[in-house]
SEDRENGU-686223 format. One line per 5 residues: number of its first residue (from 1); for each residue x, y, z of C-alpha. Coordinates in steps of 0.5 Angstrom, whole numbers. Layout:
NUM = X/Y/Z | ...
REM end
This chain:
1 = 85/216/-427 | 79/220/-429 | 73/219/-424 | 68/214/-429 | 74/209/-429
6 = 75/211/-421 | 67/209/-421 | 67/203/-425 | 74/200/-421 | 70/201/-413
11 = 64/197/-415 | 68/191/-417 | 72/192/-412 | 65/192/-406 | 62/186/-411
16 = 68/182/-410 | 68/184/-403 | 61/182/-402 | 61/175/-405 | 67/173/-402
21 = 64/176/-396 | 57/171/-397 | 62/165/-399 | 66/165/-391 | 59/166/-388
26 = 57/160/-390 | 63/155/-389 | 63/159/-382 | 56/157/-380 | 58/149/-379
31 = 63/151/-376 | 61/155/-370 | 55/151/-370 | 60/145/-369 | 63/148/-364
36 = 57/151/-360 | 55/144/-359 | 61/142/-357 | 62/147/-352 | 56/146/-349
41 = 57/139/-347 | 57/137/-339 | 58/130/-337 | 57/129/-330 | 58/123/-326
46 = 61/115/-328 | 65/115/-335 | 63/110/-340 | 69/106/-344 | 69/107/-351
51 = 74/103/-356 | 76/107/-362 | 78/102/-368 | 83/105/-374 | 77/108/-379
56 = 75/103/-387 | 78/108/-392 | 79/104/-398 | 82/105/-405 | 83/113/-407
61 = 80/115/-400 | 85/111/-396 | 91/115/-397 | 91/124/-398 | 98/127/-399
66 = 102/121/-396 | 96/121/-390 | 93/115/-387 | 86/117/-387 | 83/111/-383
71 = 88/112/-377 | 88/119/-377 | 81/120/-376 | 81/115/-371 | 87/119/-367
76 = 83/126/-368 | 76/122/-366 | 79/118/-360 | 83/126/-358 | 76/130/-359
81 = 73/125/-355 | 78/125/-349 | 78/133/-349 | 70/133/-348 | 72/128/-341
86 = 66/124/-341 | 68/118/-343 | 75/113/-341 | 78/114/-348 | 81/107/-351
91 = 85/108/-357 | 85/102/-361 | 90/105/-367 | 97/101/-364 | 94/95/-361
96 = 97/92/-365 | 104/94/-362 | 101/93/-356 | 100/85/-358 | 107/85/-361
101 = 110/86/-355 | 106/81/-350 | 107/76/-356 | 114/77/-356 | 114/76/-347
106 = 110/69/-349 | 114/67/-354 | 121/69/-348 | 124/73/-352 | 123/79/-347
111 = 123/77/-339 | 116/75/-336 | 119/80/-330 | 121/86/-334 | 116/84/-339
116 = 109/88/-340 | 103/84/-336 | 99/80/-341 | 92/79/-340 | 90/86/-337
121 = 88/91/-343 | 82/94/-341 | 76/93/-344 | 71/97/-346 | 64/97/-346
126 = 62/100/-353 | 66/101/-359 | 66/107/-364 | 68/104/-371 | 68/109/-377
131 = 67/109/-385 | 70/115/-389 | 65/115/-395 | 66/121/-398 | 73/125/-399
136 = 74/130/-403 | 81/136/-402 | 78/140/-408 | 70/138/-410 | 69/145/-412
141 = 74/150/-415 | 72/157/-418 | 75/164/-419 | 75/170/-423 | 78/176/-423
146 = 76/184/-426 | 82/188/-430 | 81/196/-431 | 86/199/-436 | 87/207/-434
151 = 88/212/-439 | 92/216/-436 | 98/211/-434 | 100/206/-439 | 99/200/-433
156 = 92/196/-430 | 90/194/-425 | 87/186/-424 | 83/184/-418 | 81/177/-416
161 = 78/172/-412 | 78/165/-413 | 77/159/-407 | 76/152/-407 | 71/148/-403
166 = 72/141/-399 | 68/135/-398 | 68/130/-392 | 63/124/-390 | 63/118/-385
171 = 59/113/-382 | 60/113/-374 | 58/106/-372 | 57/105/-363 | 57/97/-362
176 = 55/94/-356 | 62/90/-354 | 60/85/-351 | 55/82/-355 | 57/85/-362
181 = 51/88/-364 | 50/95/-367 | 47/100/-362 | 47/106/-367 | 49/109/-374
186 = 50/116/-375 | 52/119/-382 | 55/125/-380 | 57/130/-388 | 62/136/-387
191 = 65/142/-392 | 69/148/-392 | 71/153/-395 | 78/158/-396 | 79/164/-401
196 = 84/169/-402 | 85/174/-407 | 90/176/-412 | 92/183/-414 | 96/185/-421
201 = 99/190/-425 | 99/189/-432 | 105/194/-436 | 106/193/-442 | 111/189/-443
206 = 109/184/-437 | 106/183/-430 | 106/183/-422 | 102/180/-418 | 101/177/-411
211 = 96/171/-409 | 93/171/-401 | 89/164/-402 | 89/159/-397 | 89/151/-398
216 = 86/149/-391 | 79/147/-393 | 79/139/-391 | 83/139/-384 | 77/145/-383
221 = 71/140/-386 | 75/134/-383 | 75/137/-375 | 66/139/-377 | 65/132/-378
226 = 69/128/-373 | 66/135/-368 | 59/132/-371 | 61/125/-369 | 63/127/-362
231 = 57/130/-360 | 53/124/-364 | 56/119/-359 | 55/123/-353 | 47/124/-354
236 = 48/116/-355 | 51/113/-349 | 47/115/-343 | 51/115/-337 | 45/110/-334
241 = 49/105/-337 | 55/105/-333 | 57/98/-329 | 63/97/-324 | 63/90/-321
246 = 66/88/-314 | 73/86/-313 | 73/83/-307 | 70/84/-299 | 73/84/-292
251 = 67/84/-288 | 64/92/-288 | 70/93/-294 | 68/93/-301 | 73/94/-307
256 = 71/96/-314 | 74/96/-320 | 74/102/-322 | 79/108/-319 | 81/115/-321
261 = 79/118/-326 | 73/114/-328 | 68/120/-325 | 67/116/-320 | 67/121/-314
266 = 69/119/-306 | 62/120/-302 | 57/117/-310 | 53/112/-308 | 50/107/-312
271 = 46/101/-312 | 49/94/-312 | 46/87/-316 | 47/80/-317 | 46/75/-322
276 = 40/70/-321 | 40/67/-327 | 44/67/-333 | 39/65/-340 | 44/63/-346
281 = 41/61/-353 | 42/53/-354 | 43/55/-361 | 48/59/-361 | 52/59/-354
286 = 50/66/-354 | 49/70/-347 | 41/73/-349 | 41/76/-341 | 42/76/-335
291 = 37/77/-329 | 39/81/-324 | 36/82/-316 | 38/88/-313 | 41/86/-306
296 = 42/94/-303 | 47/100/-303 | 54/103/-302 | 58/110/-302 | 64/111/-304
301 = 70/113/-299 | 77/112/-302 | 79/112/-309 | 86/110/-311 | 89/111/-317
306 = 86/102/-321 | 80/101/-315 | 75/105/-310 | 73/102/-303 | 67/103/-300
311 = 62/102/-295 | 55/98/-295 | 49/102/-294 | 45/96/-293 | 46/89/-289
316 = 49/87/-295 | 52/80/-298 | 56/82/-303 | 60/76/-307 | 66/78/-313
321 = 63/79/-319 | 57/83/-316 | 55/89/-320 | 55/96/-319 | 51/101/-323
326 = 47/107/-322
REM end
């Protein structure tokens, strides 16, 4: 190999280098931005519970390589936004198993004592429903390669790279469960890339080669979008929204409903409201509003594992079902 043909074979290996280079920094970008926001993510106090419901996915985007789209990406969903500890996390995709083994304790087919309790699924107070829209493993696909024969062997050598890029799109609805009403819609898109290179020898009566690429592309774009998604909800839902109710009261001791785990702290004080009047549409039936007054104060002094015990801060006369919030 004499030294021009030396020459020629560097500066394609460094111009294939550099595109390869240019192609990861890009894909890169999202992704730490992703995790950068998520990272940064601090939720102090009361925990909102949210619902997360099996994703609309229809047609060719329903299923990938055997995969259920629509319940696979609510199981990451309901996953990611555990992992970020702000919420009471309630997964929805295997309600319909739940249901099936209360329906089975109705109907007597397994024993009311043994049985699960029916009537005591928690409920949450906003539900996150999803659309995937846009799904594509392989939207764009692309490679070439360079070959170099050498006059002083009776062999060449090829250099390549080839990489495809993925596609993800969804629409992220927050829905106020209780009166049904859409509080927000986002539109959160994600792609990535992955690449890898081939090398070869090329003799006269044949060839040999290897091939580095990588096929992760969609779980890549797949966990920016939902990683988008989380951070989306948490801006969304304010922790002002957060609402408990009184269980009961034995004079200076006042049970709450909710217990540990719910961020709620022994020493956290909040303020306590009651219902004055109800306005409810004579239409519809629909509850428009409540008119509240608030009656006082309490601080937490107990915490079990489903209630919290507190004491009055105030002369208070607390009845069941009065509200607690910030």
């Amino acid at each position: 190999m004499n030294i021009k043909e030396i020459t020629v074979l560097l500066t394609l290996v460094v111009a294939l280098l550099l595109s390869a280079d240019v192609d990861a920094r890009r894909s890169k970008k999202q992704e730490d931005y992703v995790a950068d926001a998520l990272s940064s993510v601090s939720c102090d106090g009361p925990k909102l519970r949210v619902a997360v419901y099996s994703f609309s996915a229809t047609g060719k985007l329903a299923a990938v390589q055997g995969y259920n789209v629509g319940e696979g990406l609510a199981a990451q969903l309901a996953t990611e936004l555990s992992r970020t500890d702000c919420f009471i996390v309630l997964d929805r995709t295997a309600i319909s198993h739940v249901l099936r083994e209360q329906e089975m304790v109705l109907a007597g087919v397994s024993r009311r004592e043994t049985g699960p309790g029916v009537g005591q699924i928690t409920p949450p107070q906003y539900i996150i429903r999803g659309s995937v829209t846009e799904l594509e493993a392989n939207r764009k696909s692309r490679g070439f390669s360079v070959g170099l024969g050498l006059s002083d062997l009776p062999l060449g050598v090829k250099l390549g790279h080839k990489g495809s890029k993925a596609h993800v799109a969804m629409d992220i609805a927050i829905i106020d469960a209780t009166t049904g009403d859409t509080r927000s819609s986002h539109r959160v898109v994600a792609d990535s890339k992955s690449g890898g290179w081939t090398l070869g020898l090329d003799f006269e009566k044949g060839s040999v080669g290897t091939d580095g690429f990588g096929r992760e592309p969609l779980g890549i774009a797949t966990r920016n979008a939902l990683g988008q998604a989380v951070v989306k909800i948490i801006n969304e839902l304010d922790v002002e929204d957060w609402r408990s109710q009184v269980i009961e009261t034995d004079r200076d001791v006042i049970y709450l409903n909710v217990g540990t785990g719910s961020g709620v702290s022994v020493g956290d004080t909040f303020r306590v409201s009651t219902v004055v009047r109800t306005l409810t549409d004579p239409s519809t039936g629909r509850v428009i509003d409540r008119i509240e007054r608030e009656i006082g104060s309490l601080r937490i002094t107990s915490l079990a594992n489903r209630y919290a015990v507190a004491e009055p801060l105030d002369t208070l006369d607390i009845k069941r079902g009065d509200f607690v919030h910030l």
